[in-house]
C-alpha positions as CSV (number, residue, x, y, z in Angstrom):
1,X,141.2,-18.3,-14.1
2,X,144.4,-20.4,-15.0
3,X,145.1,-23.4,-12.9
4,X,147.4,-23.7,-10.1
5,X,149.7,-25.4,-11.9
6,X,149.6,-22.9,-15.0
7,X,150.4,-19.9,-12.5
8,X,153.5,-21.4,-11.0
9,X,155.2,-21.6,-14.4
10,X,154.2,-17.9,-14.9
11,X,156.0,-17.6,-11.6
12,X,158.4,-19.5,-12.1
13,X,159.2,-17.6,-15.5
14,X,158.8,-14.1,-13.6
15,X,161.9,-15.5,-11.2
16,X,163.8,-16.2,-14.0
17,X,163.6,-13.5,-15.5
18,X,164.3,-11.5,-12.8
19,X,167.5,-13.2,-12.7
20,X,168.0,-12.1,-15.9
21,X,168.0,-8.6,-15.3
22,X,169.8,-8.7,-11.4
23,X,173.3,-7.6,-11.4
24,X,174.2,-9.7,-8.1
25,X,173.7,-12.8,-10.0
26,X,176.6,-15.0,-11.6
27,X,177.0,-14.8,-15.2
28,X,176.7,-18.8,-14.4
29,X,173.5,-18.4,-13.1
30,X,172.3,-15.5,-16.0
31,X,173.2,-18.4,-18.3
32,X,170.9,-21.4,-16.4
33,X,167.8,-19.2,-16.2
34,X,168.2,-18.2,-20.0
35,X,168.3,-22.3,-20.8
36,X,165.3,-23.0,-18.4
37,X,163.6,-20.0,-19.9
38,X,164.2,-21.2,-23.2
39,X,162.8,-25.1,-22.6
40,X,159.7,-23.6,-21.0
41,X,159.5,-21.8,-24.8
42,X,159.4,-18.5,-23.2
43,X,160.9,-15.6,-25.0
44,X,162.7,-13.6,-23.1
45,X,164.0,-9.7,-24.0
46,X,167.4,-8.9,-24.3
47,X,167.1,-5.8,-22.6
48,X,164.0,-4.4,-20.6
49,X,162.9,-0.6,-21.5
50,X,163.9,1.6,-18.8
51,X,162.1,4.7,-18.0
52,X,163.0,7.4,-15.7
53,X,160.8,7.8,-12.3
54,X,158.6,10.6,-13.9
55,X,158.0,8.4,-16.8
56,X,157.1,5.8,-14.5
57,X,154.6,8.0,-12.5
58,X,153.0,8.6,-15.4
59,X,152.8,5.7,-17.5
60,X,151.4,4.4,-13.8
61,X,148.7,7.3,-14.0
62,X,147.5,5.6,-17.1
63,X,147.5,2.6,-15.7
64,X,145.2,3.7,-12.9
65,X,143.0,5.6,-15.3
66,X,142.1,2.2,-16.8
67,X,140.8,1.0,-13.6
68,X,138.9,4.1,-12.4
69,X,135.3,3.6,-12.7
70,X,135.2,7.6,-12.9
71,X,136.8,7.4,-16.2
72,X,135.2,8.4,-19.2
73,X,135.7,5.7,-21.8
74,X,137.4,8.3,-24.1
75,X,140.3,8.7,-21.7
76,X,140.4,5.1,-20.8
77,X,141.2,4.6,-25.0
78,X,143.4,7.2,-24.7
79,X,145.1,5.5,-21.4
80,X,145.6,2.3,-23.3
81,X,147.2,3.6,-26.8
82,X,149.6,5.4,-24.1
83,X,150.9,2.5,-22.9
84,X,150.8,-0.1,-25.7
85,X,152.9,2.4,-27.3
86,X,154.9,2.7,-24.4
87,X,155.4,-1.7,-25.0
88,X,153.0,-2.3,-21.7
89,X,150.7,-5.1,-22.0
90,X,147.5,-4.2,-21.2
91,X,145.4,-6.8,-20.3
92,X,142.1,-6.3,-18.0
93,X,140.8,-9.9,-17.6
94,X,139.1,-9.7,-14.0
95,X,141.2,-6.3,-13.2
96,X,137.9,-5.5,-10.9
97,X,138.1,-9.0,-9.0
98,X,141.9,-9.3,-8.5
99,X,141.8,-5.7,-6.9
100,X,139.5,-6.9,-4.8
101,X,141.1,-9.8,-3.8
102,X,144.8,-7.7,-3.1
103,X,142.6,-5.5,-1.1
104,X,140.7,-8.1,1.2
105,X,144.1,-9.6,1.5
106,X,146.1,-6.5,2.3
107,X,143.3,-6.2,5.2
108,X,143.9,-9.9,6.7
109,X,147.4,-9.4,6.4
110,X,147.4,-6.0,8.5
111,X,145.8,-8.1,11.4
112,X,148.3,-10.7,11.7
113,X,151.7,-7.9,11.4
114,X,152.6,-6.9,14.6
115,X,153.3,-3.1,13.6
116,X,149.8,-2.5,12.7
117,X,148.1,-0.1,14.9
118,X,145.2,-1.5,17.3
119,X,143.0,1.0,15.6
120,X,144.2,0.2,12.3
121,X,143.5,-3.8,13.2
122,X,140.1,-2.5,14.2
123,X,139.7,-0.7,10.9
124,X,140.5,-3.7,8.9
125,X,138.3,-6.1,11.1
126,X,135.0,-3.3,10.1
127,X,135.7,-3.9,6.9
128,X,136.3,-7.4,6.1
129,X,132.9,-8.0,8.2
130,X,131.6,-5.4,5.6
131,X,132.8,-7.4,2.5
132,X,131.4,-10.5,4.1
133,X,134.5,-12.6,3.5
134,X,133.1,-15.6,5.0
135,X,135.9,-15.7,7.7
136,X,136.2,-15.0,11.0
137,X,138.3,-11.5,12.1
């Protein structure tokens, strides 16, 4: 796993870029995250590919289909030529083990919102006690 340090400049980067690509930010601005970009040596597109939502939908479906452990590997090939072609990275370093981080964290974070449900609370309790996360719920 990258170091703490390493994944704040990716962050870092990500907000940048972001900037790039907001219309409610200053041309001034636009031009400051391009010269930061460009002295952390990342490169940085001109213009991002946009796809319609149903293109989206899909190109997500095949992006799920990677993941699915119900997948046969035929259509997980498949899956990926579809979206490098489509210019998505596809990169499935620990794809299992972040899920289930996102997951256990989505849980923890439904017991501390206030518009989570006392049986929804309860739900997420059951689990993490289930996934043995080695803190008390």
């Amino acid at each position: 796993m990258s170091s703490a340090s390493e994944q704040h400049q990716h962050h870092v980067a990500g907000g940048l870029k972001a900037a790039l690509h907001n219309p409610n930010v200053s041309e001034e601005a636009k031009a400051n995250a391009q010269q930061r970009l460009e002295n952390m040596g990342v490169a940085t597109e001109t213009e991002a590919p946009s796809y319609d939502e149903e293109t989206n939908r899909v190109l997500g479906g095949y992006k799920a289909t990677l993941t699915n452990n119900q997948t046969s590997s035929e259509a997980k090939a498949h899956a990926r030529e579809v979206l490098e072609a489509a210019g998505i990275e596809v990169n499935l370093d620990n794809t299992s083990d972040e899920h289930q981080t996102r997951v256990l964290a989505g849980y923890k974070a439904a017991l501390n919102n206030p518009r989570v449900s006392a049986e929804a609370k309860a739900h997420a309790r059951d689990f993490l006690r289930e996934h043995g996360t080695g803190e008390s719920v």
